[in-house]
Each structure stands twice: as structure tokens, then as C-alpha cells.
Residue frames relative to the residue before (quaternion, step in Angstrom):
aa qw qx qy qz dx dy dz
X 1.0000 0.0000 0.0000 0.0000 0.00 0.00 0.00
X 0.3712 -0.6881 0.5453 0.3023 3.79 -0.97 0.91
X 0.0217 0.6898 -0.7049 0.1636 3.32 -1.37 1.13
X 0.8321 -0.2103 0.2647 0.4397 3.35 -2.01 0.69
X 0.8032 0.4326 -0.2180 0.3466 3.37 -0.13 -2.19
X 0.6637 0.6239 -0.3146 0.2671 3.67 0.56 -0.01
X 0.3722 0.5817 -0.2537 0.6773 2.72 2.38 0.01
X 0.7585 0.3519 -0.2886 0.4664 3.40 0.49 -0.86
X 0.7757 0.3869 -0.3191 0.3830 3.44 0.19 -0.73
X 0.4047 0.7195 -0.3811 0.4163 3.37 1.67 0.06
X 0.7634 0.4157 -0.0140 0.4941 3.27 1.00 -1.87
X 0.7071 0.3285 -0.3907 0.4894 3.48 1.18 0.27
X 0.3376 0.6575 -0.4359 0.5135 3.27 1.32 0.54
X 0.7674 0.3688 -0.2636 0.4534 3.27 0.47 -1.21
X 0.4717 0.6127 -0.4395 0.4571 3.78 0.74 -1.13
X 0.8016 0.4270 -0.3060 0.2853 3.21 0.04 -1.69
X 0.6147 0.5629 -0.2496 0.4929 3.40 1.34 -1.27
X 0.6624 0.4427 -0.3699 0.4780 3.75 0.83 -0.40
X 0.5879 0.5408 -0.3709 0.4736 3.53 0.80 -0.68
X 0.7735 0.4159 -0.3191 0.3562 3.44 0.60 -0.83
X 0.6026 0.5023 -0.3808 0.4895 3.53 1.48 -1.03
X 0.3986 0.6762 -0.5177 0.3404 3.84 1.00 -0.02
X 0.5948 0.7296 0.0494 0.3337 2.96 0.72 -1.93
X 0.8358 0.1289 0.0652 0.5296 3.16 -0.13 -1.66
X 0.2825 0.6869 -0.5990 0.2995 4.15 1.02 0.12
X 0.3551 -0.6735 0.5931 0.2618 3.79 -1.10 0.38
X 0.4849 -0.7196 0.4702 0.1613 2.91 -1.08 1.73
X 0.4221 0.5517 -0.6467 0.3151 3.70 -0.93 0.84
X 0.7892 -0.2049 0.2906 0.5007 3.73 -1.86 -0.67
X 0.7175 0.4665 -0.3083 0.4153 4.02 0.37 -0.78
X 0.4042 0.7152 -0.5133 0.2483 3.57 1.42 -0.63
X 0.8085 0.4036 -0.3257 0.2781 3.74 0.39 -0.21
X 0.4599 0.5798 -0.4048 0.5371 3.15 2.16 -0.56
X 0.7835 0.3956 -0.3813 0.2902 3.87 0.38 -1.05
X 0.6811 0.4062 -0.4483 0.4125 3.67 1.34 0.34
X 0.5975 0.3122 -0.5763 0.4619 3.53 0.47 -0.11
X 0.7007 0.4139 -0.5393 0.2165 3.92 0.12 -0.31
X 0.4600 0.5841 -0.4800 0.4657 3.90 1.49 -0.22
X 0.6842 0.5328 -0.3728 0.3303 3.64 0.24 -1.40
X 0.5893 0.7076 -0.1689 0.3514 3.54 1.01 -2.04
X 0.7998 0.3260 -0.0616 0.5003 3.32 0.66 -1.32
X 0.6963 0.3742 -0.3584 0.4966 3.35 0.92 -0.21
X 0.3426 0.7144 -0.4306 0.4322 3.79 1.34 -0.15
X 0.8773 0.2625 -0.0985 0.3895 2.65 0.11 -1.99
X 0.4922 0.5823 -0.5042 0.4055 3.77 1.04 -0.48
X 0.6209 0.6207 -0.3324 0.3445 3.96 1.15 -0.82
X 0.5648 0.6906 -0.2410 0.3820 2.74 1.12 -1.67
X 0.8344 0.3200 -0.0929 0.4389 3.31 0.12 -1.75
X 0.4552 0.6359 -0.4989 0.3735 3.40 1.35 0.20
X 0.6577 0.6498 -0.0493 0.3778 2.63 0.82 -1.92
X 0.6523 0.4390 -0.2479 0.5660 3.61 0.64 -1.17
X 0.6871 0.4831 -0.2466 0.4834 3.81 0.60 -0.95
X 0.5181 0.5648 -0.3403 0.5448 3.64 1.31 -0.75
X 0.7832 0.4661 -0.2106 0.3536 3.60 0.09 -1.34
X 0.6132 0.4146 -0.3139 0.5946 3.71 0.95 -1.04
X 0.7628 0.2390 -0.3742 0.4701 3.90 -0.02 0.29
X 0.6659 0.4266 -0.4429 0.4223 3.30 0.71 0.17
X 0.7568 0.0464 -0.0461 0.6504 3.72 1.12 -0.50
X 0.0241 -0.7960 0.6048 0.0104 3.12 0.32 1.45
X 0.4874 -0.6024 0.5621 0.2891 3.76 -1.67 0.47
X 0.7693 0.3029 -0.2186 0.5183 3.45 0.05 -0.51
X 0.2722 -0.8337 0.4585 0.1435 3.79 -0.57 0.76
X 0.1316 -0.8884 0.3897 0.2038 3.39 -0.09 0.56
X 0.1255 -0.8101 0.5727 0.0078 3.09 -1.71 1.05
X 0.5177 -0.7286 0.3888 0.2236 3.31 -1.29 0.98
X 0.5434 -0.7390 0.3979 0.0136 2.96 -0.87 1.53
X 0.8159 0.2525 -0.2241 0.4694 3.40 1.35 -0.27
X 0.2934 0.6696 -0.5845 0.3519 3.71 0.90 1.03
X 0.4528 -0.5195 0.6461 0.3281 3.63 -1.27 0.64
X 0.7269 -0.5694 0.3498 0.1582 3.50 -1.61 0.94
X 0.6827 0.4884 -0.1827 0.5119 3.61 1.70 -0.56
X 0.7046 0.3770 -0.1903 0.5702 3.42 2.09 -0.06
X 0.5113 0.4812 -0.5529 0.4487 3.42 1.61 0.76
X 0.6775 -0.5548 0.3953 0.2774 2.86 -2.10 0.90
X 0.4557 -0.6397 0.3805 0.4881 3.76 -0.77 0.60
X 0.7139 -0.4176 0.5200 0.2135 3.36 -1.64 0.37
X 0.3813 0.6910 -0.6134 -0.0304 3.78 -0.34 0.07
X 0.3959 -0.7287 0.5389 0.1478 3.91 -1.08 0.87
């Protein structure tokens, strides 16, 4: 079931996973391309989790079904 903590345990995954690509990058001249490109990509892979997570869990716009006959939609209440 989708809850709160799936954000969280999402985002300490990643932390953790950044901390390590910190860490574990291979030491030479690129040592700085292979962390921001570990860190970068795992941000954003969150990000868009996350963003994709929210809009279906609290969506803004409610949806309704377009093909009931008028005497079998649900009433409206505002």
C-alpha cells in the first residue's frame, strides 16, 4: 500500500547510494566526472520517481467517466 514512508525510504536509499558513489568513484583524472555523473542520475531517477509517485497519489484534477448515462452518475457534492 502507498504511504508517506515511501518517500522516505526512497530518499534514504538514494543518500545512502550517493554517499557511497562519493566514496567508491575510481580514483584517477575522471574521479570527479564519475561522481557528479553517479550522484546526477540517481537525483534525478528520484526526482521523477517521486514526482510520478505524488501525481497518482494526490492527483489535482479528479477523474470522471465519461460514458455513464446521466441518471447513473454519482451526485456532485462541492
Amino acid at each position: 500500500m502507498a504511504n508517506g514512508w515511501s518517500l522516505i525510504i526512497g530518499l534514504a536509499f538514494i543518500v545512502i547510494f550517493c554517499i557511497v558513489s562519493w566514496f567508491a568513484a575510481p580514483k584517477g583524472e575522471n574521479q570527479t566526472v564519475w561522481r557528479s555523473t553517479l550522484i546526477l542520475s540517481a537525483v534525478a531517477c528520484f526526482l521523477m520517481w517521486a514526482i510520478t509517485f505524488l501525481a497518482q497519489w494526490h492527483p489535482l484534477i479528479v477523474p470522471r467517466r465519461l460514458d455513464l448515462r446521466p441518471e447513473h452518475e454519482p451526485s456532485r457534492r462541492f
